[in-house]
VEXDREN-2710 file (C-alpha; in Angstrom, 1 decimal):
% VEXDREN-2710
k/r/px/py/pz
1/UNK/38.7/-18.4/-44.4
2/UNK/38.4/-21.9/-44.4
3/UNK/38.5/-23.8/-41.1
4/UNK/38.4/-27.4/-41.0
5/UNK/37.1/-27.8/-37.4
6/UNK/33.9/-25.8/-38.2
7/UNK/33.8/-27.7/-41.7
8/UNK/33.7/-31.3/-39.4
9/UNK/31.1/-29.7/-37.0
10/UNK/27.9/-32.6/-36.9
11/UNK/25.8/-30.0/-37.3
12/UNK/26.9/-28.4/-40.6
13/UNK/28.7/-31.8/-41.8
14/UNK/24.8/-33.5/-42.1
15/UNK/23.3/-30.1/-43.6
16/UNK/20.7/-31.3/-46.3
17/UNK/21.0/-27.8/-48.3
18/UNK/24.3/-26.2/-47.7
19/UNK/25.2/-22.8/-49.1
20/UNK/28.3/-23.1/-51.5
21/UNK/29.6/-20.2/-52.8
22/UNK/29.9/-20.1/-57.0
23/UNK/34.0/-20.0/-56.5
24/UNK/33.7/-23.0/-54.2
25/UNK/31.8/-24.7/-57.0
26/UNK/34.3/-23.8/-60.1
27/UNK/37.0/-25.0/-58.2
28/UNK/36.1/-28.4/-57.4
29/UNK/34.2/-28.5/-61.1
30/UNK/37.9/-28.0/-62.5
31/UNK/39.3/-30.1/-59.7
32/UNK/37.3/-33.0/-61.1
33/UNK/37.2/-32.1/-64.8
34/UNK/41.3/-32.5/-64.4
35/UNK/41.2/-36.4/-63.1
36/UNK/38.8/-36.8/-65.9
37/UNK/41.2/-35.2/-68.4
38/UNK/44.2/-37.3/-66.6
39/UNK/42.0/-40.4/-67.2
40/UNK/41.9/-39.7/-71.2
41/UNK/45.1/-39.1/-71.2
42/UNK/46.3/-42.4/-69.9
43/UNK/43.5/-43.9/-72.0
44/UNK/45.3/-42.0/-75.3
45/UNK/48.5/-43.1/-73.6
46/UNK/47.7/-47.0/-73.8
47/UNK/45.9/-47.0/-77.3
48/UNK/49.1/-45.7/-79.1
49/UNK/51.7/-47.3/-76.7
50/UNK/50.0/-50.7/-76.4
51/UNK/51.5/-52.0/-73.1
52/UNK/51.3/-55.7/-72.2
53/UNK/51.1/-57.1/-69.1
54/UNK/51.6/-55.2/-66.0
55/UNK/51.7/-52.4/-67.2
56/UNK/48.3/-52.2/-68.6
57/UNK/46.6/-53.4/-65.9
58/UNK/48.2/-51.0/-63.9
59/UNK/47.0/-48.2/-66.7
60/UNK/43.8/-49.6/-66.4
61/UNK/43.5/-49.4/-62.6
62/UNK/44.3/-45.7/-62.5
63/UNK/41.9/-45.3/-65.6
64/UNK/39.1/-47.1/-63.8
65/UNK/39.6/-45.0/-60.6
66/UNK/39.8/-41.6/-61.8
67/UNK/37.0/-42.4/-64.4
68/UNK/34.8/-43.2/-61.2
69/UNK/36.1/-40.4/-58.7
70/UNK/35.8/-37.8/-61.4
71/UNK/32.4/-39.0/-62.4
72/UNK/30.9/-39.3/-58.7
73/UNK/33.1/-36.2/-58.1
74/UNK/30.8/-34.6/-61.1
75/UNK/27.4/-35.3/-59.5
76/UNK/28.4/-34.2/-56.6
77/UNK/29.6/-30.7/-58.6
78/UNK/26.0/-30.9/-60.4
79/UNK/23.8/-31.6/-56.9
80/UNK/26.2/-28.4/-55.3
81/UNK/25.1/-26.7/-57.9
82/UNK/21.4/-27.5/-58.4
83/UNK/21.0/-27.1/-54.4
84/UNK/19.7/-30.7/-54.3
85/UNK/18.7/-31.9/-51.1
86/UNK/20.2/-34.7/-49.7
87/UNK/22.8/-34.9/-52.7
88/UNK/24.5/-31.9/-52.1
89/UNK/25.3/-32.7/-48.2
90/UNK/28.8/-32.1/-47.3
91/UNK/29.6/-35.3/-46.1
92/UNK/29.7/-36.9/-49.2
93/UNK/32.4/-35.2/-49.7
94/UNK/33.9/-37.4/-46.6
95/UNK/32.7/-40.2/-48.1
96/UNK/34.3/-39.7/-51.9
97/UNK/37.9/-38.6/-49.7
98/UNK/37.5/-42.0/-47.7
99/UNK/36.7/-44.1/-50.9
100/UNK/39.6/-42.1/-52.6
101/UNK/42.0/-42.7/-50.5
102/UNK/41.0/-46.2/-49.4
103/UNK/40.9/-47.4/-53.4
104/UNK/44.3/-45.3/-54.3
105/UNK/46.3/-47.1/-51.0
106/UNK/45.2/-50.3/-53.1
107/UNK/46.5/-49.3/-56.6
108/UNK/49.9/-48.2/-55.0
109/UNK/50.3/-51.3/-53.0
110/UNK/49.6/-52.9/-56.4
111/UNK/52.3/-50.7/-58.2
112/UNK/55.3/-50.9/-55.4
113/UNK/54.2/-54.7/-54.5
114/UNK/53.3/-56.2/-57.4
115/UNK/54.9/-54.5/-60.2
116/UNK/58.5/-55.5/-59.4
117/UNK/57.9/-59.0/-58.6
118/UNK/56.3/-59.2/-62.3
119/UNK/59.1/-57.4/-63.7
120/UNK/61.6/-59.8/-61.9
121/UNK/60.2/-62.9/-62.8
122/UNK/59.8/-61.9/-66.4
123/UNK/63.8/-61.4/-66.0
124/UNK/64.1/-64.6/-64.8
125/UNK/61.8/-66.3/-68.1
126/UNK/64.2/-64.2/-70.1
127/UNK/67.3/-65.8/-68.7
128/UNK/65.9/-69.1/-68.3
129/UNK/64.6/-69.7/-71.8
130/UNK/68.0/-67.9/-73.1
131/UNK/69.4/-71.6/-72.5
132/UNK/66.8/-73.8/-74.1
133/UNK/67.2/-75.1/-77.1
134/UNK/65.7/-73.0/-80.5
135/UNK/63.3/-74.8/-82.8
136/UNK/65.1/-75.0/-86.5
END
């Protein structure tokens, strides 16, 4: 059973070779093979949609980090799995969570920030040039 207070224990945290067991393994290999697959899919998404603006940039933000997390997230898979010394340390695993989070918090504060600003001053272009004269 998994307990998180022993998982956080110094000790077994800083462990150059920890033991992972092979269902441990498969699990976070199809954890990370999903963002990857997520990533492609936002990636097939933009190539036949074609958004402008905000919108892509936001599409490329969320390509850019789950592209990275699911490639670190990979190595870390491969390390696990090799038994590599120093690689396959648990608290990398700390480390990708902290990134994670820390590079997500950004994209959202881009995407409930950002976003509707853009969308409202596009509005207000739209009704301001409504009123301008048209070239003949």
């Amino acid at each position: 059973m998994f307990n998180p207070m022993r998982f956080f224990d110094p000790a077994r945290l800083f462990e150059m070779r920890p033991y992972t067991y092979p269902q441990t393994i498969k699990i976070m290999l199809a954890f990370f093979l999903v963002l990857a697959l997520i990533a492609i899919g936002i990636k097939i998404w933009e190539i036949y949609k074609k958004p402008s603006g905000y919108l892509k940039k936001l599409g490329d933000k969320y390509i850019s980090f789950l592209g990275w997390m699911s490639g670190f997230g990979l190595i870390m898979v491969l390390a696990r799995n090799e038994r590599a010394p120093l690689l396959s340390a648990r608290f990398w695993l700390i480390i990708w969570l902290v990134i994670a989070v820390w590079w997500l918090y950004r994209i959202i504060r881009y995407q409930i920030k950002t976003v509707p600003e853009a969308k409202k001053q596009i509005e207000q272009k739209k009704q301001f040039m409504k009123y301008l004269p048209k070239k003949k």
